[in-house]
VOGU-3710 file (C-alpha; in Angstrom, 3 decimals, decimal comma):
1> xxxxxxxxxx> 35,437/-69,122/-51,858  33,506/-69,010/-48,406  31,172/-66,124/-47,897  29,048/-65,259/-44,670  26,482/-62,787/-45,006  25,387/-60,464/-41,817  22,000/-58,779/-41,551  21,594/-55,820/-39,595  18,679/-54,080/-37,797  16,327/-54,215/-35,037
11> xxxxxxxxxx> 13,793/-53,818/-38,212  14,936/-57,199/-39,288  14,594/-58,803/-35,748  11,507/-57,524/-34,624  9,743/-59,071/-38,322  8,682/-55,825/-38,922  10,968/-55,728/-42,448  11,923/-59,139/-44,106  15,169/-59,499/-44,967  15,267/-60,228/-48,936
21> xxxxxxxxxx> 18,907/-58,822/-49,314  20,740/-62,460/-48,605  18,907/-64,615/-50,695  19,054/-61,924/-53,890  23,738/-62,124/-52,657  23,212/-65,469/-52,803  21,882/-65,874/-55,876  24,145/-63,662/-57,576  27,249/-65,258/-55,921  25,743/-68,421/-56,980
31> xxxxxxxxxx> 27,079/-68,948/-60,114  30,822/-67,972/-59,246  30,496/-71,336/-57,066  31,025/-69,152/-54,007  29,342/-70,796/-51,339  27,469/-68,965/-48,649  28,275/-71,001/-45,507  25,775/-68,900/-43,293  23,625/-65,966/-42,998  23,526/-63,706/-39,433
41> xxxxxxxxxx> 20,858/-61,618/-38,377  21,985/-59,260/-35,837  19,952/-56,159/-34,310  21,487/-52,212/-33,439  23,763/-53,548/-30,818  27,438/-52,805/-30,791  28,407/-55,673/-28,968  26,227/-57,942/-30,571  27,265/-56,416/-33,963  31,160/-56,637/-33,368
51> xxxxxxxxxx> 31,141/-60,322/-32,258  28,605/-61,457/-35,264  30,660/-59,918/-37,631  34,162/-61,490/-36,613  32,578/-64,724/-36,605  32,238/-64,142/-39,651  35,573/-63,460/-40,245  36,952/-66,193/-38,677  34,158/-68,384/-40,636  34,382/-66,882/-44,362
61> xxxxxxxxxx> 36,997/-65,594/-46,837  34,399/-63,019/-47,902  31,596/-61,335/-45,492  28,592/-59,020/-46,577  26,786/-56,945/-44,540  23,642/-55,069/-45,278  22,073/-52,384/-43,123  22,984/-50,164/-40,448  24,548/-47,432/-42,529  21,477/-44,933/-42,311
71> xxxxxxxxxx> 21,970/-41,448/-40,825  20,341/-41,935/-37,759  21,325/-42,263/-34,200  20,703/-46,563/-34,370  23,050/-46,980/-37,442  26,041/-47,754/-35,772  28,062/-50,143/-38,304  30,357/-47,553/-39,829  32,061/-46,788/-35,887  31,544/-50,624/-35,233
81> xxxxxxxxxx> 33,857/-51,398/-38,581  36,230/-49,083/-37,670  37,196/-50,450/-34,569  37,573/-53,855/-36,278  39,723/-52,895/-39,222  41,462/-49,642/-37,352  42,080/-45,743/-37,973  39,916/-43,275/-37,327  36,879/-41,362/-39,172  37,410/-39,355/-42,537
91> xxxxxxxxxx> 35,227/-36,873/-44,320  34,664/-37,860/-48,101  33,271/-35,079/-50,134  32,661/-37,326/-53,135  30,081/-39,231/-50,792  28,797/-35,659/-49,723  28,149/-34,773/-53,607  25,968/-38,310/-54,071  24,027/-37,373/-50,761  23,253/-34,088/-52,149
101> xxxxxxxxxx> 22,780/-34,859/-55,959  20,233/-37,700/-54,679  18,200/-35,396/-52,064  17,793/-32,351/-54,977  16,366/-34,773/-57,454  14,143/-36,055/-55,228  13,295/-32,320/-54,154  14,264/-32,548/-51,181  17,347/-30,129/-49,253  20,129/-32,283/-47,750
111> xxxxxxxxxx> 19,768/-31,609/-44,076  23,197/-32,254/-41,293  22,154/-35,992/-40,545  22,479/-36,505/-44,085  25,610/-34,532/-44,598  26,713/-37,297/-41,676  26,965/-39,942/-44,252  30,436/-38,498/-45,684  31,891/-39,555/-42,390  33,599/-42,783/-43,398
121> xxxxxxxxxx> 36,453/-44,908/-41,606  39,795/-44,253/-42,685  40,147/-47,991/-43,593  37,309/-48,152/-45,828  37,542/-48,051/-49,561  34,243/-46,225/-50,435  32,040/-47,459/-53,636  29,670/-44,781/-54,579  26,019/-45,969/-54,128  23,830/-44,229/-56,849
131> xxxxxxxxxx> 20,910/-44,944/-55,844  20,855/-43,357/-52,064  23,310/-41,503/-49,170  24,567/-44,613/-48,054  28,121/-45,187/-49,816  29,427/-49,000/-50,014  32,612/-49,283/-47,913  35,320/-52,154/-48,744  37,606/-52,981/-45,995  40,663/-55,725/-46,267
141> xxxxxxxxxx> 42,474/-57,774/-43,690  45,361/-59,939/-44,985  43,386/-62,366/-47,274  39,925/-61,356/-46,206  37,327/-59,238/-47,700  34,527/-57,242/-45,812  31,545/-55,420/-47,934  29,371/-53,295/-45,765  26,572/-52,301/-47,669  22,853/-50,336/-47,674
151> xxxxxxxxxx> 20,008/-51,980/-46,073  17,276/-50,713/-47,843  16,647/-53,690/-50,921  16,221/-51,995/-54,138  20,045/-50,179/-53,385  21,643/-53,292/-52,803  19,992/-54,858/-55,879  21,598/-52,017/-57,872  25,157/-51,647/-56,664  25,818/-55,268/-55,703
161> xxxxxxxxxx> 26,008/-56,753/-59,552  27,303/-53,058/-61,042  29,839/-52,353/-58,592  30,805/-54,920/-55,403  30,696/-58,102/-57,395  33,476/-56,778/-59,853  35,561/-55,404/-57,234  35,380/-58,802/-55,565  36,004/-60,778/-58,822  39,091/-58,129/-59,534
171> xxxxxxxxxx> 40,249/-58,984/-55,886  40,285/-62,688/-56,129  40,163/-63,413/-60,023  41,185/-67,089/-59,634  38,327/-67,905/-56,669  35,709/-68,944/-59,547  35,615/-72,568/-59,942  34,582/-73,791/-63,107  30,758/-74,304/-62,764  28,188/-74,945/-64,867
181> xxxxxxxxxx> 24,200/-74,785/-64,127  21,258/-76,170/-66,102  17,278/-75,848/-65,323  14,142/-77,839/-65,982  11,036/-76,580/-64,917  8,676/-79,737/-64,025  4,478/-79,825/-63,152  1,999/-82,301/-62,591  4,300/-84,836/-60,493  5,231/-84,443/-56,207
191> xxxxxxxxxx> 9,126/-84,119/-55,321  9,041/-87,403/-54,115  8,018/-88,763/-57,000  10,514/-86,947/-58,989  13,033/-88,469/-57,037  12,091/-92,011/-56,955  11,954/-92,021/-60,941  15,671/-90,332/-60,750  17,376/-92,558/-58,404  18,521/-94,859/-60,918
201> xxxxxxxxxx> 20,053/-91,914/-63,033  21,492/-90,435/-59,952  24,010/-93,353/-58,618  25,273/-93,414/-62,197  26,633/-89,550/-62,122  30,046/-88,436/-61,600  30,768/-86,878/-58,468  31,203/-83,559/-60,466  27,722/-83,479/-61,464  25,094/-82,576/-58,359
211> xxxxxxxxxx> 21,162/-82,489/-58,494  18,975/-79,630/-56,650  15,686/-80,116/-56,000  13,792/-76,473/-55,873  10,290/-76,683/-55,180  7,233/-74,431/-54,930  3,637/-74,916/-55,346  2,947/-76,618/-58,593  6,197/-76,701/-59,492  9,952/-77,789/-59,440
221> xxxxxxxxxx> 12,395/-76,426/-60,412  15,598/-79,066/-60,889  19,099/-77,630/-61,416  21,855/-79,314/-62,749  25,023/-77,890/-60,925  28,102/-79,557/-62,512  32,027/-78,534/-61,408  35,513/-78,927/-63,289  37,147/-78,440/-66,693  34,313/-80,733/-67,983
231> xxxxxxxxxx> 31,585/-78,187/-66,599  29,744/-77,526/-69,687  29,995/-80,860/-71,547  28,219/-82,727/-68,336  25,822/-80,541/-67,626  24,588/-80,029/-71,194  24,342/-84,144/-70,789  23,087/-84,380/-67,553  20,440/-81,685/-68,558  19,647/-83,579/-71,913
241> xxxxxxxxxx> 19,038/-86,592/-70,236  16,654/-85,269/-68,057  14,463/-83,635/-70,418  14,066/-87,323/-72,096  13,529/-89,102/-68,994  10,787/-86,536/-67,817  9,316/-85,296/-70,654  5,802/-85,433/-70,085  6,099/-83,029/-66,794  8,807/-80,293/-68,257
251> xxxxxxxxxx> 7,178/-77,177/-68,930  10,295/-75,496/-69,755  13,836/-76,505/-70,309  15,237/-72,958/-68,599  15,039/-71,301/-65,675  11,449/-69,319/-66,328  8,455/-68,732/-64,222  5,258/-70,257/-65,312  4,525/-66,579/-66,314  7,313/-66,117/-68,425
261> xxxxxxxxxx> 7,323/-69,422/-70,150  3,398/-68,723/-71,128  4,482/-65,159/-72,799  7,110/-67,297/-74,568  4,820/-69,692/-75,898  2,048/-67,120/-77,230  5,116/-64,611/-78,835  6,667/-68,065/-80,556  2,556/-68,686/-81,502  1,766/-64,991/-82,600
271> xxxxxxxxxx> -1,311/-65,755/-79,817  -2,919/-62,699/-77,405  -4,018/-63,545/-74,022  -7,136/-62,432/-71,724  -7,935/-62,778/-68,109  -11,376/-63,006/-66,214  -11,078/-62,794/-62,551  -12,991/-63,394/-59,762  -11,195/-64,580/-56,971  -7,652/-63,705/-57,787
281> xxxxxxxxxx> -8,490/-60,044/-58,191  -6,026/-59,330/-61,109  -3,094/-60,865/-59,604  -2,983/-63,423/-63,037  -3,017/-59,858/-65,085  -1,049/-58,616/-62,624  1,766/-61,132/-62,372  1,939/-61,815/-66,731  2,102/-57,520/-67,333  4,987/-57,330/-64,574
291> xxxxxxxxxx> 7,193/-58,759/-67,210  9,281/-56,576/-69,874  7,502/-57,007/-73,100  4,272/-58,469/-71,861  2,283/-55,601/-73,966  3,239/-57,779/-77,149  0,830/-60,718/-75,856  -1,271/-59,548/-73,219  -4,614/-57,943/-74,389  -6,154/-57,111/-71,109
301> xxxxxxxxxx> -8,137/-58,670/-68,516  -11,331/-58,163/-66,092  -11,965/-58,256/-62,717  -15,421/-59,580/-62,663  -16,262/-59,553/-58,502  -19,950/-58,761/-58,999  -22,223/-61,538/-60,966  -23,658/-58,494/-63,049  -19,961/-58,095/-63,935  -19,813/-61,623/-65,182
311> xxxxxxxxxx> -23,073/-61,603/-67,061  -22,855/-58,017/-68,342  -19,539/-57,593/-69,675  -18,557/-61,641/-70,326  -21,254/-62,601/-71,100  -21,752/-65,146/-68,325  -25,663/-66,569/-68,413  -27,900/-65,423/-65,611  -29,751/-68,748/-65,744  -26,117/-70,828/-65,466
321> xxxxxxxxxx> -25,316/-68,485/-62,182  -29,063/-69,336/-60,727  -28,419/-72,882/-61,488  -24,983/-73,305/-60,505  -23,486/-70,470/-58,219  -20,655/-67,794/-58,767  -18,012/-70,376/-58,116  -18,614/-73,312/-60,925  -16,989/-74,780/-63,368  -19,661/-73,516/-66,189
331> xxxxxxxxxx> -19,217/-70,013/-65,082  -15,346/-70,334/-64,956  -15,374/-71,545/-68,611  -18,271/-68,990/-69,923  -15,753/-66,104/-68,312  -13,072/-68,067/-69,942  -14,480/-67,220/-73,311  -16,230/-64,307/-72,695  -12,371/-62,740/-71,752  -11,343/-63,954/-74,995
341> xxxxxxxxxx> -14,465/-62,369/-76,950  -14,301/-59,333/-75,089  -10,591/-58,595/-75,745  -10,349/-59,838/-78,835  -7,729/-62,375/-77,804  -7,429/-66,369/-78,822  -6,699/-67,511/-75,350  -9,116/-66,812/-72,304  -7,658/-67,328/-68,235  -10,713/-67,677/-65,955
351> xxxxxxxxxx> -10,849/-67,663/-62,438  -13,750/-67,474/-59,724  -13,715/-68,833/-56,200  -13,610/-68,796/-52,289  -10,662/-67,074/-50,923  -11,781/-66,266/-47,299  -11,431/-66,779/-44,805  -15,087/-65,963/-45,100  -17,560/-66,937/-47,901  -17,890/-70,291/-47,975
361> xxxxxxxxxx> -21,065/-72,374/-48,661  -22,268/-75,946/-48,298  -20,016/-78,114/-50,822  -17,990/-75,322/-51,518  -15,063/-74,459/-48,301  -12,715/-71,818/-48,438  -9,980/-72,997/-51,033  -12,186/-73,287/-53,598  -11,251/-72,081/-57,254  -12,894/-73,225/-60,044
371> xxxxxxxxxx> -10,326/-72,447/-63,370  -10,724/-72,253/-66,711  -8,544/-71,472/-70,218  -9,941/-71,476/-73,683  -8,074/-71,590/-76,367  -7,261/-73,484/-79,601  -11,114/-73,682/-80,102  -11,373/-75,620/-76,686  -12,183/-74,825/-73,104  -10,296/-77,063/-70,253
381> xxxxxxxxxx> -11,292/-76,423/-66,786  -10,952/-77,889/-63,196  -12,370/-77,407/-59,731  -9,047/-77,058/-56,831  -9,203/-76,915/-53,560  -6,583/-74,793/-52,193  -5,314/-74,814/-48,564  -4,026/-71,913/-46,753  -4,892/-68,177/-46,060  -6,605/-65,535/-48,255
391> xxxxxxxxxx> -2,828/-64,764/-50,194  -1,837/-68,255/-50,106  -5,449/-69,047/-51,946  -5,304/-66,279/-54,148  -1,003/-67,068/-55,570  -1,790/-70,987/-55,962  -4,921/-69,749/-58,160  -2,487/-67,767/-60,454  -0,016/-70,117/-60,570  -2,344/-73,271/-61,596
401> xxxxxxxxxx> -3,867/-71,099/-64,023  -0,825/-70,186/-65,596  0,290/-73,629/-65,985  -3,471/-74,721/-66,994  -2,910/-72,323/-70,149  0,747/-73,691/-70,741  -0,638/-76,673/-70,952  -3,846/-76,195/-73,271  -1,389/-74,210/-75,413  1,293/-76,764/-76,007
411> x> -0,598/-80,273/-75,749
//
């Protein structure tokens, strides 16, 4: 099953909104083994909008578009998919009950440009959105499918798996290949690398069987994709294979974030967790507590910016800051154990470093992060030197912490 997505919006265009709905469809269509064969961007243009989106057409079984179907004078895609599919304009006073349950709970009185939003084409089968005035039209042209759906990211999120995807699965129930996916999560060794030790393995697979490479700083993430009536059986051998032949970099044998797999490991250890942070502001507390259930390991954390910070509430020595500055590898591991002592948990994160752009000293450039974890009645620590901006600095911090402490937790 082909499927184009198209993206619309001057928003989207001009960079001043990134466009996060086609990689989330993706995803999700993912493991139907419905391949996206494109995504379109397109701005508020008629013309523009009416050619991109029979491309598509012509291109895909299935298209998706998101945006366009505000109630303002720029959201044009409802009278640009009318004149594609045919008929005229309807009112829909089931779409005029959403808008106006939505806009009283959110206190607000539905006003005529909202009330505009039960004007639907006549060729449009309308999916209630329940999470804003924008309903989800359906249209249908012989053996083709178009989904025209809400811009705005955290709507399409929500009606996408709950509603659309069914509809589509219901419309074309034998499209789903048999397809089968598997996950390792690797650290400590470059894609290239990676590669060069799997050649061998890869020549000997079946044609069915297909190896992603997914990487991001620190980390890959290698998917097994396998396709067939034998789905299951080789990927559940392709994936235990894998595992043996690079065992000492797997972190995880599923499809987890660092963050995830280290709450794992301290629930399955009945451990507690504390962060001291310097540099990273939080963002390690920040990142762990975003996840459901976090409260079961995570005993809290401090953002330790000032040096009185460090020495006062960790602990940190004022004669080891004298000696060796803010950013070192003693104070890292004194704020290490200090976070440990001070929240009563067994393991301690520690970060404290340079993430500029300004700061930087003799010996010590922007990029700097000195890291520490205690735990298991041991401190481990290292000195990186990150490149990039102040964000770029501040998320490869978090993430080689996290996989510091998956490390000292498991080795």
């Amino acid at each position: 099953m082909r499927v184009r997505i198209v993206v619309i919006g001057d928003e989207i265009l001009l960079g001043r909104v990134t466009d996060t709905n086609s990689g989330m469809l993706a995803r999700m269509l993912d493991p139907l083994g419905w391949k996206v064969t494109g995504v379109t961007v397109v701005g508020d243009d008629a013309d523009r909008m009416r050619t991109a989106i029979s491309n598509a057409l012509d291109d895909a079984d299935i298209v998706l578009t998101t945006g366009g179907l505000g109630p303002t004078r720029d959201d044009i895609t409802k009278q640009v998919l009318a004149g594609i599919f045919g008929g005229g304009m309807r009112h829909d006073a089931d779409v005029l009950a959403n808008a106006e349950r939505i806009m009283n709970a959110r206190g607000l009185k539905i006003n005529d440009l909202t009330r505009t939003q039960a004007i639907v084409p006549e060729s449009a089968t309308v999916i209630q959105n329940p999470c804003g005035t924008a309903p989800v039209m359906m249209f249908s042209r012989a053996e083709k499918t178009l989904v025209a759906m809400p811009g705005v990211p955290f709507e399409t999120r929500a009606v996408f798996p709950a509603s659309v995807l069914p509809a589509l699965m219901e419309r074309y129930p034998s499209a789903a290949g048999t397809i089968e996916h598997r996950t390792l999560m690797l650290t400590g060794i470059p894609e290239s690398s990676v590669a060069e030790i799997l050649a061998p393995w890869e020549d000997a697979q079946p044609q069915e069987v297909h190896l992603a490479y997914l990487p991001s700083y620190g980390v890959i993430r290698l998917r097994v994709d396998t396709i067939g009536p034998r789905a299951a059986e080789l990927a559940d051998k392709a994936h235990a294979e894998l595992a043996e032949i690079l065992k000492q970099y797997v972190f995880a044998t599923d499809d987890v974030t660092p963050a995830e797999c280290l709450l794992r490991l301290l629930g399955e250890r009945g451990l507690k967790v504390a962060t001291a942070e310097s540099c990273t502001g939080g963002n390690i507390a920040h990142t762990l507590t975003l996840i459901p259930g976090s409260s079961a390991s995570v005993q809290g954390g401090v953002v330790s910016y000032a040096n009185d910070v460090k020495t006062d509430v960790l602990g940190v020595s004022a004669d080891t800051l004298a000696a060796h500055g803010a950013v070192s590898i003693p104070v890292a591991e004194q704020m290490a154990r200090g976070a440990a002592r001070v929240c009563h948990a067994d393991v301690g994160i520690a970060t404290t470093g340079i993430a500029g752009p300004g700061g930087a000293t003799p010996g010590k450039p922007v990029g700097t992060v000195c890291i520490a974890v205690s735990a298991c009645g041991e401190v481990v620590s290292h000195t990186y030197h990150f490149p990039g901006e102040r964000s770029q600095v501040i998320d490869r911090a978090t993430q080689s912490a996290l996989l510091m402490a998956i490390r000292q937790i498991t080795r």
